[in-house]
C-alpha positions as CSV (number, residue, x, y, z in Angstrom):
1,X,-142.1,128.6,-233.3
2,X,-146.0,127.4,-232.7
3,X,-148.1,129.0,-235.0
4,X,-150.3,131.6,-233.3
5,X,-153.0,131.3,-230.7
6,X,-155.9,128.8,-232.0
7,X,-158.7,127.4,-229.9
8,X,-156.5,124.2,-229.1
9,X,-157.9,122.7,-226.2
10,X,-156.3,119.8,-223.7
11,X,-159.5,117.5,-224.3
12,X,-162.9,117.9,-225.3
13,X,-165.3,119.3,-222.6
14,X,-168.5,118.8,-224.6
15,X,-168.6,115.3,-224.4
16,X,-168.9,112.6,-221.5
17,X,-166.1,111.5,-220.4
18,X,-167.5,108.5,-218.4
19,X,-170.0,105.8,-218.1
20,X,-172.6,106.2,-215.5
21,X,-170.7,103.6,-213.1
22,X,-167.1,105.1,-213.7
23,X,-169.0,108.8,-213.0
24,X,-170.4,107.4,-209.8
25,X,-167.3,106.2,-208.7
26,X,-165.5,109.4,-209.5
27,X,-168.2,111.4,-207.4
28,X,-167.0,109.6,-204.1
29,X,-163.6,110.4,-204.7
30,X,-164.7,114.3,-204.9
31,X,-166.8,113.9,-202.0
32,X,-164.0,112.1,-199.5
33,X,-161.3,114.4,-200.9
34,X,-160.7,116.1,-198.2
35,X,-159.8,112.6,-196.7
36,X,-158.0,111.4,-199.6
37,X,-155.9,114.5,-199.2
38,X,-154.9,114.3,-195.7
39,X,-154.3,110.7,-195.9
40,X,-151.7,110.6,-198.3
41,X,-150.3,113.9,-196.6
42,X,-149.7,112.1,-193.4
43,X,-148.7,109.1,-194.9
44,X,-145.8,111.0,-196.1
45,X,-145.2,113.2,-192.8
46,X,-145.4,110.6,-190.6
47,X,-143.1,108.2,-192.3
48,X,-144.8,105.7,-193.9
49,X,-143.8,106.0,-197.3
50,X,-140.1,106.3,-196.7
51,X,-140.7,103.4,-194.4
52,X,-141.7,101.4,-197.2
53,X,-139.6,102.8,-199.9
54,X,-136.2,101.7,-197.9
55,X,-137.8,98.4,-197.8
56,X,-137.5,97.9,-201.6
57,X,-139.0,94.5,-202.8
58,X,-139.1,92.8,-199.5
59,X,-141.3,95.4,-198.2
60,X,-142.3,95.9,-194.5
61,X,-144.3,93.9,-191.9
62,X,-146.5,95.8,-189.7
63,X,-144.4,95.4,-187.0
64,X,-141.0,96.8,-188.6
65,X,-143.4,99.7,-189.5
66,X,-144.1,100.3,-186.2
67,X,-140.3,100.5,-185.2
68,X,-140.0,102.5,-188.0
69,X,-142.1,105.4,-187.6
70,X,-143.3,105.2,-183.4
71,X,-146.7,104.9,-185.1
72,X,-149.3,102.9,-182.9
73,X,-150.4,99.6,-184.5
74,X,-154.2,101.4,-185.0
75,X,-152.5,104.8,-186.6
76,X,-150.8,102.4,-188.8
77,X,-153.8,100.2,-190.0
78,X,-156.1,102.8,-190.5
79,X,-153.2,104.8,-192.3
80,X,-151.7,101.9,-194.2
81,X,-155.6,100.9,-195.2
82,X,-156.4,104.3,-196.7
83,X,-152.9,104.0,-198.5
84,X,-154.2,101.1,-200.3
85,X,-157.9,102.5,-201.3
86,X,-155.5,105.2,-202.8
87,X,-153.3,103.1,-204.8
88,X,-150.2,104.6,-202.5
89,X,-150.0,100.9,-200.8
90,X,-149.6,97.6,-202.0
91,X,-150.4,94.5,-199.6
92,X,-148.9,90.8,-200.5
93,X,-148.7,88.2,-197.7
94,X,-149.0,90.4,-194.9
95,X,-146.1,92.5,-195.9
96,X,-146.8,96.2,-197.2
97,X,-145.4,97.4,-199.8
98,X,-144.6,101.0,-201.9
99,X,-146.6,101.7,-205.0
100,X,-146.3,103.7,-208.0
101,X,-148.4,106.7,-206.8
102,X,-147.0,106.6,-203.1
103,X,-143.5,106.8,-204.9
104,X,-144.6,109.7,-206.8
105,X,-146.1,111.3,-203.8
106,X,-143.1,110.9,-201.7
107,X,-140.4,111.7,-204.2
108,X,-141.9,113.9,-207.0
109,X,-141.1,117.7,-207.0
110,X,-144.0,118.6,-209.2
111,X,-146.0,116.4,-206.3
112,X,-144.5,118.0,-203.7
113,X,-144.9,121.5,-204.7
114,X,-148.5,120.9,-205.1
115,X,-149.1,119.2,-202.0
116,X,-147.4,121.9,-200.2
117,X,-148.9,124.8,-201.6
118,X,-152.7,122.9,-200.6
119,X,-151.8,122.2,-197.2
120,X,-149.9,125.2,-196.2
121,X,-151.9,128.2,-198.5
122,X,-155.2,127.1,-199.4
123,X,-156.9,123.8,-197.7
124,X,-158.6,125.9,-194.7
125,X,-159.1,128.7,-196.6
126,X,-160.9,126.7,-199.5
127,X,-163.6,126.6,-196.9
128,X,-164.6,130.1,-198.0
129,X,-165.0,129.5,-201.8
130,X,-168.7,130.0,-202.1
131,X,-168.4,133.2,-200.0
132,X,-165.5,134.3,-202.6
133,X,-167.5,133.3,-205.0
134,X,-170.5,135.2,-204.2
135,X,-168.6,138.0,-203.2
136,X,-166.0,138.5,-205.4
137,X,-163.4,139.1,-202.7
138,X,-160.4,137.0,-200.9
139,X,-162.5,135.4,-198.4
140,X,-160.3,132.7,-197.6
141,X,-157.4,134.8,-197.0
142,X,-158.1,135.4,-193.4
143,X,-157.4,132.4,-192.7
144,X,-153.7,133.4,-193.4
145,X,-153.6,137.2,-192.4
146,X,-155.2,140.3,-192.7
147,X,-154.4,141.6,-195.7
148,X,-156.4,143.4,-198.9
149,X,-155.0,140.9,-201.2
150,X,-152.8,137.9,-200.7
151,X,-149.5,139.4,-202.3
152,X,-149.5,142.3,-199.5
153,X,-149.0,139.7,-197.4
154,X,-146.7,137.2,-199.5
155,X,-143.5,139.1,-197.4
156,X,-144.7,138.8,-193.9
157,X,-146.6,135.4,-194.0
158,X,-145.4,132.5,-191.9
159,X,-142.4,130.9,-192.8
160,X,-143.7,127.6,-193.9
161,X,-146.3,129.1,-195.9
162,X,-144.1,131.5,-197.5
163,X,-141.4,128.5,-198.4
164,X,-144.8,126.8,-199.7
165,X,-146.1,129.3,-202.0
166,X,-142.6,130.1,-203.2
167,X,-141.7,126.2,-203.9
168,X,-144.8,126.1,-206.1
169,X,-144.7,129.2,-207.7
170,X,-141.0,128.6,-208.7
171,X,-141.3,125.0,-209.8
172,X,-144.0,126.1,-212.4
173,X,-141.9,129.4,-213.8
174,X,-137.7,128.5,-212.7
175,X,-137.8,125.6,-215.1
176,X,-138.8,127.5,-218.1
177,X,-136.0,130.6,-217.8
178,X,-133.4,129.3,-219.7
179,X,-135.2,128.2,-222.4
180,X,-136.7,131.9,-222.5
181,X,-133.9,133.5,-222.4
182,X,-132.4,133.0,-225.8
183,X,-135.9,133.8,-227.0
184,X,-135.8,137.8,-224.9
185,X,-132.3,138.5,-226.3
186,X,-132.5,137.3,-229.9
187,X,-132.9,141.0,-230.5
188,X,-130.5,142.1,-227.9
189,X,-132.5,144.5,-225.7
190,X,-130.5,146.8,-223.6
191,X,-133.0,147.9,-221.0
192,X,-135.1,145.0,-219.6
193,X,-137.7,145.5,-217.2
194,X,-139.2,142.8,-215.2
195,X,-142.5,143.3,-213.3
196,X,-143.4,141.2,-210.6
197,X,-139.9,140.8,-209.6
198,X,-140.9,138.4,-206.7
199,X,-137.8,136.9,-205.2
200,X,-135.4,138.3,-208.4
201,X,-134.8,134.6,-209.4
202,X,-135.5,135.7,-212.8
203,X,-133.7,139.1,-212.5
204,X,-130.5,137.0,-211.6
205,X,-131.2,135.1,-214.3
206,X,-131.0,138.1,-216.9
207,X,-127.9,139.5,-215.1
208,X,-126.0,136.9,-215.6
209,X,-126.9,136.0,-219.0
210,X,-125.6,139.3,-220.2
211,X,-123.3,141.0,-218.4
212,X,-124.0,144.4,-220.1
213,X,-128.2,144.5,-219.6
214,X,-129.8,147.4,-217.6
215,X,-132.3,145.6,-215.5
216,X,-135.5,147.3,-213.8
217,X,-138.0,145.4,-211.6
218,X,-141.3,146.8,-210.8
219,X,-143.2,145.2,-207.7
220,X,-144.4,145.5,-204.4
221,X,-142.3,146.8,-201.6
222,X,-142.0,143.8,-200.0
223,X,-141.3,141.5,-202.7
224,X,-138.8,144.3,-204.1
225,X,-136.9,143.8,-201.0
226,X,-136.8,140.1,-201.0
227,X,-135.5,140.4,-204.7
228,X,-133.2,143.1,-203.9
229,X,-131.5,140.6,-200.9
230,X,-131.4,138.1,-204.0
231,X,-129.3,140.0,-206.4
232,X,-127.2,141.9,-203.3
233,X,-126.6,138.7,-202.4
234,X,-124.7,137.9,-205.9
235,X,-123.2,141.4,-206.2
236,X,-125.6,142.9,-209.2
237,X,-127.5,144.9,-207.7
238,X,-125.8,147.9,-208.8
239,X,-127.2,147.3,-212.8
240,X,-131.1,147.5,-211.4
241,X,-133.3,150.1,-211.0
242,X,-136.0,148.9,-208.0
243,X,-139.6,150.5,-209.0
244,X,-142.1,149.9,-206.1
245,X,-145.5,149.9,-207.8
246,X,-148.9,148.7,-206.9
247,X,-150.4,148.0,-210.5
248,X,-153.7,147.4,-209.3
249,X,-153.6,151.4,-209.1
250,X,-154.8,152.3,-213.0
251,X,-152.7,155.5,-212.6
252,X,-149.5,153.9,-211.8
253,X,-147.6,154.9,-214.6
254,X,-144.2,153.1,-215.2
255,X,-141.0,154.3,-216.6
256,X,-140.4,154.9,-220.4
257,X,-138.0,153.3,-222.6
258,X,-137.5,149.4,-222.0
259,X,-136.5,147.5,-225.2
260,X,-138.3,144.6,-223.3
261,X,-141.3,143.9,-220.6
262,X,-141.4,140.7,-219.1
263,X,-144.3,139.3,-216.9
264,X,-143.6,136.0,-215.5
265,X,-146.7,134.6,-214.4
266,X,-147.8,137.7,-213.3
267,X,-150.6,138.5,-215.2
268,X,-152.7,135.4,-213.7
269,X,-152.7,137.5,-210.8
270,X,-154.9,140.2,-212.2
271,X,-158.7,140.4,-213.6
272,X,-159.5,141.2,-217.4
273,X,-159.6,144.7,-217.1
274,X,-157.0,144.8,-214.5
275,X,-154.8,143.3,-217.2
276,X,-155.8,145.3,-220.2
277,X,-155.2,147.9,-218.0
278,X,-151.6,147.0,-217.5
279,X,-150.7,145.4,-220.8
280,X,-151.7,149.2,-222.1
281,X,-149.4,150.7,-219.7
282,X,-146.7,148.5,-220.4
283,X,-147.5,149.3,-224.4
284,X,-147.1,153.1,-223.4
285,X,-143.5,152.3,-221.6
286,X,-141.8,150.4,-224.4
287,X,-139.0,151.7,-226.7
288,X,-139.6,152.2,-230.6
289,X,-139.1,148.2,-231.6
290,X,-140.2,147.1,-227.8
291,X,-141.3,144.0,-227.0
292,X,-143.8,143.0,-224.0
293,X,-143.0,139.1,-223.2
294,X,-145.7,136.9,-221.1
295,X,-145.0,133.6,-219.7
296,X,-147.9,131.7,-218.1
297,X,-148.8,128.5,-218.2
298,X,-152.5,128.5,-219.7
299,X,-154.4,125.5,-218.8
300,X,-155.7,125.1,-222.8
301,X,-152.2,124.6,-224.0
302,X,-151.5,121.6,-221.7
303,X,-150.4,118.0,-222.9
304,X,-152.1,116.1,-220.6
305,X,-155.5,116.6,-218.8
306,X,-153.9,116.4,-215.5
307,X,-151.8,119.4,-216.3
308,X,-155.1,121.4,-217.5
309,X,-156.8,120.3,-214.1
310,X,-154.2,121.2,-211.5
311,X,-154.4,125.0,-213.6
312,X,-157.9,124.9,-213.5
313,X,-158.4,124.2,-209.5
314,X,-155.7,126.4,-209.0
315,X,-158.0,129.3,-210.1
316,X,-159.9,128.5,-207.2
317,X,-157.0,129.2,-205.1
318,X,-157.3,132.9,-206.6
319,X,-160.6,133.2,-206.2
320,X,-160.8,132.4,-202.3
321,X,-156.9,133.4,-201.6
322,X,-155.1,135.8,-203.9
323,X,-157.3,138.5,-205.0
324,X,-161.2,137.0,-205.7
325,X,-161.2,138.1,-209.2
326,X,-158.0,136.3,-211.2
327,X,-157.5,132.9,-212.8
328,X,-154.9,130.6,-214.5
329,X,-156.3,131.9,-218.0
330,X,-157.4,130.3,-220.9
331,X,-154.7,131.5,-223.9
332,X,-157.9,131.7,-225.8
333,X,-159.2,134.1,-223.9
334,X,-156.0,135.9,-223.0
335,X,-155.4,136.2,-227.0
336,X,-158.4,138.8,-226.8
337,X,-157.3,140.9,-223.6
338,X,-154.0,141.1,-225.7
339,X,-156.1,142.7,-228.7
340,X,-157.9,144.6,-226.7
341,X,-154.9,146.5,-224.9
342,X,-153.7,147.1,-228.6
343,X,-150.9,144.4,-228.9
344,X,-150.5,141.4,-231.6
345,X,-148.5,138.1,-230.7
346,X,-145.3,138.1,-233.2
347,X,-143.9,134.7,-231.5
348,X,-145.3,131.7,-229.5
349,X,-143.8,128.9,-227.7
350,X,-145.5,126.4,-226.2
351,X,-143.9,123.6,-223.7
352,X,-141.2,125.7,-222.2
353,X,-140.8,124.6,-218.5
354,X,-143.5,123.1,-216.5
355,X,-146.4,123.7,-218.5
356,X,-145.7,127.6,-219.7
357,X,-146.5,129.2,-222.9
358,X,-143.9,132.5,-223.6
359,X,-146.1,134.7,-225.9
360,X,-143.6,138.3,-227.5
361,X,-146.1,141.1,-228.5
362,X,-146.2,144.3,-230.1
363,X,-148.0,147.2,-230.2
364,X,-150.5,146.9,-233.2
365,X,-150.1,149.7,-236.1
């Protein structure tokens, strides 16, 4: 067990990072993005990569790449040119060949999931930051439907985008379940409930790990019904209680009793108060001996800086997408809106997963 929440960042942000020539060049690659992006996207769509990963050391002429893919010989050379400004494509005797960063784009899940969730959920929308930002509101999210908030929609968007935002919100939270699990029933709880059910991948999770557990998950209607089809699916539904609740309504009480609340990078989805306001409600429902678990992946806990700055640009995604007023959180900061709802962190863990931190609290006196 990590000792308790410290101010721990991934790097320090009060110093330079660069020289003024490695800063310049750093400002082009923010200002072609955009390019860069959509580059290595269709460099991957249209074939090019696994073009050039089948061809191993010997690599591919132009010509075999344009048997390959069906490309034209100008599609390829402006395609194959970018892939090299990238680093994605290596060039030796007029043979082209697969690089490190092309064979991470191409093959990586972490990579994929990423890529995905930026094309399909948030590039056109992005377009809308500074109105989200000046408005505090989704404004980017009509660029997927009409919808209040993005997780009214999650249910009925299209069925790339939902496979999308699924792939990426799984990666980051599937990987770090049974490595939690252990932790939730070290004190063998007997009523679990699990808010923000999503697809019940969790939920399954808990059923199957003891067969005697009383499950209840609180969500969304549509989201409750894509998790009950989960756990109907592998015949235990009849151990869970479905709860449909909109938390973003203060009054929304929720059932009494659990031995154990668990939020699966759930609370991300939220604002400050809107959190405080459910971590007390969550406090109010809890057995005598309860416990309220959080798993989230905050960006100051990170190993490496990369992992801090695909969290921190994904706050921008619930800024102009999800709600205008959430964030992949600081634990720093999330340490206070813990205190302030009237719960102490007993046990920390950090590294579980992708990236996650799973944080067990109690109610304080």
């Amino acid at each position: 067990m990590n000792p308790p929440l410290l101010p721990d960042p991934i790097g320090d942000y009060s110093r330079e990072p660069r020289s003024a020539l490695q800063a310049k060049e750093a400002a082009q690659w923010i200002a072609f993005a955009p390019f860069i992006f959509q580059a290595a996207r269709c460099l991957g769509e249209l074939g090019v990569l696994a073009a050039l990963d089948a061809g191993k050391a010997e690599g591919r002429t132009a010509l075999q790449l344009e048997a390959d893919t069906g490309l034209s010989r100008y599609a390829l050379r402006v395609l194959l040119e970018a892939g090299m400004g990238l680093g994605m494509v290596l060039e030796k005797s007029d043979r082209y060949f697969l690089a490190k960063t092309g064979w991470f784009w191409l093959h990586d899940a972490m990579t994929r999931a990423n890529a995905g969730f930026t094309q399909d959920i948030s590039y056109r929308a992005l377009f809308h930051l500074d109105t989200a930002l000046r408005e505090g509101r989704p404004a980017g999210l009509k660029e997927l439907g009409d919808w209040p908030t993005f997780y009214r929609g999650l249910s009925e968007l299209p069925e790339h985008a939902r496979r999308s935002w699924l792939a990426f919100d799984h990666h980051y939270s599937d990987a770090a379940f049974s490595a939690a699990l252990p932790k939730l029933f070290a004190a063998a709880p007997q009523k679990v409930l699990d808010i923000g059910g999503n697809t019940g991948k969790f939920a399954l999770a808990v059923l199957r790990h003891d067969p005697a557990v009383q499950l209840g998950i609180a969500d969304l209607p549509g989201q409750l019904a894509m998790a009950r089809a989960t756990l109907e699916a592998d015949g235990l539904s009849e151990r869970v209680r479905y709860l449909e609740t909109d938390l973003l309504d203060a009054d929304a009480a929720l059932p009494q009793g659990w031995d154990a609340i668990w939020m699966s990078q759930f609370l991300d989805c939220f604002s400050e108060a809107e959190i405080v306001s459910i971590l007390r409600r969550c406090r109010a429902s809890l057995a005598a001996g309860g416990r309220i678990w959080v798993l989230e992946p905050f960006w100051d806990r990170q190993r490496f800086a990369s992992a801090a700055l695909s969290l921190q640009m994904t706050s921008l995604y619930f800024a102009t997408v999800a709600n205008g007023n959430s964030q992949m959180y600081r634990a720093t900061l999330f340490a206070e809106l813990l205190a302030e709802a009237g719960l102490k962190i007993v046990g920390q863990w950090d590294g579980l997963g992708v990236g996650n931190t799973l944080l067990a609290c109690e109610p304080i006196g």
